[in-house]
C-alpha positions in Angstrom: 75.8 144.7 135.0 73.1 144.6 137.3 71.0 143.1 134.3 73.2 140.4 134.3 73.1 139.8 138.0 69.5 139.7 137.9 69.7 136.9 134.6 71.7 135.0 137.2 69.9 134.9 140.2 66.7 134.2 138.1 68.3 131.2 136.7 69.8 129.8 140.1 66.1 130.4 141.2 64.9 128.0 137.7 67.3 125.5 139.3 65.6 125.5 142.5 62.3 125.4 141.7 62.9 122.8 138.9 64.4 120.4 141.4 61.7 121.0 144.3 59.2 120.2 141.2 60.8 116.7 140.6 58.2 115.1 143.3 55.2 116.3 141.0 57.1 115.5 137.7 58.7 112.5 138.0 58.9 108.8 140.3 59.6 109.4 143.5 63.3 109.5 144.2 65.5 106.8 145.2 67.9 106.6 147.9 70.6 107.3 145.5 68.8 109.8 143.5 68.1 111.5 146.7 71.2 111.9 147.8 72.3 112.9 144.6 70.2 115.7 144.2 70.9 117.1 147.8 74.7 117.5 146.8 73.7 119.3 143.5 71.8 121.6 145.9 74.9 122.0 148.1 77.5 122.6 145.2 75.0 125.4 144.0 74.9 127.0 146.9 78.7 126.9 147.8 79.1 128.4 143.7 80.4 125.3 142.3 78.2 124.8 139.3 80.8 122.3 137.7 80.2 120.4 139.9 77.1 120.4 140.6 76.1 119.7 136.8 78.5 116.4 137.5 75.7 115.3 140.3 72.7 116.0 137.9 74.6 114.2 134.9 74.7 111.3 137.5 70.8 111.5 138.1 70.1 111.3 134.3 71.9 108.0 134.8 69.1 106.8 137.2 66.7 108.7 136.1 65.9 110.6 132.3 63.8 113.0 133.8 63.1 116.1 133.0 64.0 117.9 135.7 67.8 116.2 135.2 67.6 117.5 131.8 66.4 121.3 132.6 69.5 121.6 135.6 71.9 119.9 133.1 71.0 122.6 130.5 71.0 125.7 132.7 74.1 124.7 134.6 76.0 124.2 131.4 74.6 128.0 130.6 76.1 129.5 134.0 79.5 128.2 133.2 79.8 128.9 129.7 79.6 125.7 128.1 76.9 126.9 125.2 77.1 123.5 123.1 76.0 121.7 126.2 73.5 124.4 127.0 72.1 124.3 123.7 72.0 120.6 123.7 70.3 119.8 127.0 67.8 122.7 127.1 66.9 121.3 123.9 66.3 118.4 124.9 64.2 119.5 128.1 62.1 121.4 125.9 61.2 118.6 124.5 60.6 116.1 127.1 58.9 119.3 129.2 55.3 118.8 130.1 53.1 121.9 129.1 53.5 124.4 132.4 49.9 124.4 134.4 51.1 126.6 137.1 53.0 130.5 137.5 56.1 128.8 138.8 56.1 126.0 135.9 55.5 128.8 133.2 58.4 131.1 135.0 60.5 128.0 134.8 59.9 127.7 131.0 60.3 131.1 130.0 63.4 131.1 132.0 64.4 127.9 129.9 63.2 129.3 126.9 65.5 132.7 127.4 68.6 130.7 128.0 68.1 128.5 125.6 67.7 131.7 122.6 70.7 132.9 124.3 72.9 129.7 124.4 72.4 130.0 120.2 73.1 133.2 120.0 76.7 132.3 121.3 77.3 128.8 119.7 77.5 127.5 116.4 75.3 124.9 114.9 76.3 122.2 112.4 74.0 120.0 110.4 76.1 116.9 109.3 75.2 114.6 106.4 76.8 111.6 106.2 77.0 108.0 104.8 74.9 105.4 106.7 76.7 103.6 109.4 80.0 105.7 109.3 81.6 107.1 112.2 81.7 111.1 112.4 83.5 112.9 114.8 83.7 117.1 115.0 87.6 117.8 116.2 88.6 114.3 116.5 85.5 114.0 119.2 82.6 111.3 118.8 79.2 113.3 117.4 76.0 111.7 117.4 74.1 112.7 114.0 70.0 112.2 115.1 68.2 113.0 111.4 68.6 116.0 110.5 69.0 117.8 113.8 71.9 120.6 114.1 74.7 119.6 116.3 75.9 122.9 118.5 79.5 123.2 118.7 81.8 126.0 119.3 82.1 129.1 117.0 85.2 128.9 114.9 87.1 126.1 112.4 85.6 122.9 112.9 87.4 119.5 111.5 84.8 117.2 110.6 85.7 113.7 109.5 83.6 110.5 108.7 85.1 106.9 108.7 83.5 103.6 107.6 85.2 100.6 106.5 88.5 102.1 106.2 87.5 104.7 104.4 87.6 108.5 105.7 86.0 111.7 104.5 87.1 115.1 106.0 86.0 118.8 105.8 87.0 121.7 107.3 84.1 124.6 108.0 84.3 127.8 109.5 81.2 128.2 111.9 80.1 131.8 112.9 78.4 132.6 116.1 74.7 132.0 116.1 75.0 130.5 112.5 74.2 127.1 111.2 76.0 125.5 108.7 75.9 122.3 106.5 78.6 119.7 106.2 78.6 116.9 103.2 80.7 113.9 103.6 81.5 111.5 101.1 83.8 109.0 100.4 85.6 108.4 97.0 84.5 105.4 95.0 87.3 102.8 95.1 89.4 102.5 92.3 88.7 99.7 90.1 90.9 96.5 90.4 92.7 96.2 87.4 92.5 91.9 86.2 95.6 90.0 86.7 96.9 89.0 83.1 96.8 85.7 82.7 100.3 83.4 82.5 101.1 82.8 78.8 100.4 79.2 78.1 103.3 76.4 77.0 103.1 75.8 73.3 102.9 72.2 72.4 106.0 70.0 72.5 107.2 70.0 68.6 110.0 68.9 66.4 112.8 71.1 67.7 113.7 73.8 65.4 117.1 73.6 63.5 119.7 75.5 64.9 120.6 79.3 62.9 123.1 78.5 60.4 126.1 80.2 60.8 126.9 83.3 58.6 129.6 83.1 55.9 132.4 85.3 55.2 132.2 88.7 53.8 133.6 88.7 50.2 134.7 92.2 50.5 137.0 91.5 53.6 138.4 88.5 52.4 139.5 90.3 49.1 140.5 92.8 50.7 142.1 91.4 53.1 143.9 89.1 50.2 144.8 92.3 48.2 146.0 94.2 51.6 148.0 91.4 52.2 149.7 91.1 48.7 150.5 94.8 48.9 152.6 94.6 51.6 154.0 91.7 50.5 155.0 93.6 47.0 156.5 96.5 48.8 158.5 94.5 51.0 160.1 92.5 47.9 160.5 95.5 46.3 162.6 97.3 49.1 164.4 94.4 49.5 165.3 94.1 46.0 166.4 97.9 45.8 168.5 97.3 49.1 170.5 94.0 47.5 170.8 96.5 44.5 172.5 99.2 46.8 174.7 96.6 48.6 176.3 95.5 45.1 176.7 99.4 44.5 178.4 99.5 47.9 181.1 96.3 46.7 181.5 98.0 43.5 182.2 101.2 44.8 184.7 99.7 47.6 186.6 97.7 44.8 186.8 100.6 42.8 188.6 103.1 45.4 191.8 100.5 45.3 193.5 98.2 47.7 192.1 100.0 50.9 188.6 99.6 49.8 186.5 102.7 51.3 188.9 102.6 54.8 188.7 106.3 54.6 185.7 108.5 53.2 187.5 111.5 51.9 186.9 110.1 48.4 184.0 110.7 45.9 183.8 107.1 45.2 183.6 106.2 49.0 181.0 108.9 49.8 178.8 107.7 46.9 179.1 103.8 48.9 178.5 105.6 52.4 175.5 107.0 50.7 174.6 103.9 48.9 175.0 102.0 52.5 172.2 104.4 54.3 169.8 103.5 51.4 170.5 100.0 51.9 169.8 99.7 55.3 166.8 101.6 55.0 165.2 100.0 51.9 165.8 96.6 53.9 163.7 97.5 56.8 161.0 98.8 54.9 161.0 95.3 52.9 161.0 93.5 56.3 158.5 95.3 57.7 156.7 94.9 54.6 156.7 91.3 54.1 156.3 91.0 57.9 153.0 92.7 58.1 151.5 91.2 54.5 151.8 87.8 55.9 149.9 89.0 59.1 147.2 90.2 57.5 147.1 87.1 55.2 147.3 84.7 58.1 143.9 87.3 59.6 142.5 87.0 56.4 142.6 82.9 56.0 141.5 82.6 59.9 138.4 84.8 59.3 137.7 83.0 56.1 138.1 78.9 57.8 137.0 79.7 61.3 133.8 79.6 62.8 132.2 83.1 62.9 130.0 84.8 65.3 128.5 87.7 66.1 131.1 90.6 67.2 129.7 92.9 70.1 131.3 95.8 70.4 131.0 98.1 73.9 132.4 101.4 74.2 133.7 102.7 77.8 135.6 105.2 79.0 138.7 102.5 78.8 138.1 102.7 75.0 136.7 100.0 72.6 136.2 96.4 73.6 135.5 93.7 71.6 134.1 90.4 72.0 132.6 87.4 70.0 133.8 84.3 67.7 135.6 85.4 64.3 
């Protein structure tokens, strides 16, 4: 504890004497600068380093000196920001003149010792990405200078490049005091397929004959013929058996004696009440018969003399359905 006390009253003290060095190291100040730098003073000594690494940021504004640079640095240190430590002691390293004096080379070991600490606690990342594309770290603008590390904080970092509507991302762990390397690049576009080109009219010609119409099927209209005369044939038939039973029924009733058949108790009557049930039923049979030969003659002869077409048949839960020209 008291180590760390001493660390931090050895820094305020770099932050002193770095800003009572700016006459030798830099223009003298302007007005603005001036009174810049005597609120930075003011917000270190009331302890509020925010802000006072505010004021400085403003000075680098007027003036990128290295002083600004070297406060910026070991302000962001004090209050925990290590990316921005890392980044701005850096940088004052770099801009520093070599120290010619004890103070100057106190002030750059100081400088030097938070600057090995600030890496210790932050991560690095060294992005390489397409020329011209825009790369942010956590959805935050990063500026990518060569092949300089970038110092963010330790953890999962969401890198992501974009350049002409294109995007590449990658996710990276970064550990503590560790540096690690991030590869964008974008996908080739895929490869436009050609449009096919519109099929061409054929030249105007003689207009082609129209599809002759089919003929009728032999096989249906024989057997549609022979269909037809076999109903026919079975209808003259029955009716011929039931004028035959009819007669039997006269005979019978002339036979049983003046009363005809008035009362059935007779054998001759039963045999004409017999005679009777076979007439009636041979003559609806005939009927029928005759009825339904001549329909499927008159199909037949349509089919055969009518235009014909083709027949499309649909099937539906309804049940068959039929459509075309016969």
């Amino acid at each position: 504890m008291h180590r760390n006390i001493r660390h931090a009253v050895a820094s305020a003290l770099a932050v002193a004497l770095l800003s009572t060095s700016a006459g030798v190291m830099a223009a003298p100040p302007s007005g603005a600068r001036d009174r810049l730098v005597t609120q930075a003073h003011t917000a270190v000594d009331e302890g509020r380093l925010a802000d006072a690494r505010d004021l400085w940021m403003a000075v680098w504004k007027l003036e990128r000196s290295q002083v600004a640079a070297c406060n910026i640095g070991a302000l962001s240190f004090r209050i925990g920001d290590m990316p921005a430590a890392v980044r701005w002691l850096s940088l004052c390293k770099e801009i520093m003149r070599a120290p010619r004096t004890p103070d100057e080379r106190a002030l750059h070991e100081s400088r030097l010792v938070d600057l090995a600490r600030a890496r210790q606690l932050a991560g690095e990342l060294r992005i390489v990405a397409p020329a011209g594309a825009t790369v942010t770290i956590d959805g935050a603008p990063a500026e990518i200078e060569g092949d300089k590390p970038i110092p963010v904080e330790p953890g999962r970092r969401v890198v992501r490049a974009a350049l002409d509507g294109r995007t590449a991302t990658a996710e990276v762990d970064v550990p503590r005091g560790e540096t690690r390397e991030v590869r964008l690049t974008f996908s080739p576009p895929a490869p436009q397929r050609p449009e096919p080109e519109a099929p061409r009219a054929a030249p105007a010609g003689p207009a082609a004959p129209p599809p002759a119409r089919p003929g009728p099927s032999t096989a249906i209209v024989v057997g549609g013929i022979g269909l037809a005369a076999s109903f026919a044939a079975l209808g003259g038939v029955m009716l011929v058996g039931a004028e035959k039973r009819e007669e039997a029924i006269l005979a019978s009733a002339r036979a049983a004696g003046p009363n005809g058949c008035f009362r059935l108790s007779g054998p001759v009557c039963q045999h004409a009440a017999s005679a009777r049930d076979d007439m009636r039923t041979f003559r609806a049979i005939g009927v029928a018969g005759v009825i339904t030969g001549g329909a499927v003659l008159a199909a037949t002869l349509g089919y055969t003399f009518y235009p014909r077409g083709q027949a499309e048949v649909r099937v539906s839960l309804e049940g068959f359905t039929v459509s075309g020209v016969f």
